[in-house]
C-alpha positions in Angstrom: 8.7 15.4 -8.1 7.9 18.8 -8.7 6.4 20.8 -5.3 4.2 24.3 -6.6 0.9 26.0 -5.0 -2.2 26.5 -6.4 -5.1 28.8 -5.8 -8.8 27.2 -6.2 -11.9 27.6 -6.4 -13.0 27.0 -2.5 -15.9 24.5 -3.7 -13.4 23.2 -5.7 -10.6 22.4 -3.0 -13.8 21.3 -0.8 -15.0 18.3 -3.7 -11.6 16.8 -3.4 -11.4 16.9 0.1 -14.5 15.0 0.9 -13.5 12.5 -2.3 -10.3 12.1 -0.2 -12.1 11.3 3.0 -14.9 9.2 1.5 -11.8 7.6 0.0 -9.3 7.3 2.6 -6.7 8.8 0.3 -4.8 12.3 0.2 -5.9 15.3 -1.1 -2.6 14.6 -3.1 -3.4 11.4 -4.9 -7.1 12.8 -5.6 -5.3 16.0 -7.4 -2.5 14.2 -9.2 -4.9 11.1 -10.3 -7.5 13.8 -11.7 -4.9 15.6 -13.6 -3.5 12.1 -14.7 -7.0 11.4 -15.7 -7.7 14.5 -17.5 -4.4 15.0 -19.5 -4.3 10.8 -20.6 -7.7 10.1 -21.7 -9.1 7.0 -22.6 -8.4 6.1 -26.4 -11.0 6.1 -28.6 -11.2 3.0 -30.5 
């Protein structure tokens, strides 16, 4: 693991902290599953 800071937009930083609570998950698993998400796309078939 690899621990760095980020600066966001505050709406932003707000979005995934109500997906966090609505999820009951951490703002950490919301961030790296997004990123996950966004950098492995589905395949196109």
């Amino acid at each position: 693991m690899v621990r760095t800071s980020l600066t966001l937009p505050e709406d932003l930083w707000k979005a995934c902290q109500h997906r966090a609570i609505e999820t009951r998950s951490s703002l950490r698993a919301i961030i790296i599953e997004a990123l996950t998400a966004y950098l492995n796309p589905p395949s196109k078939r």
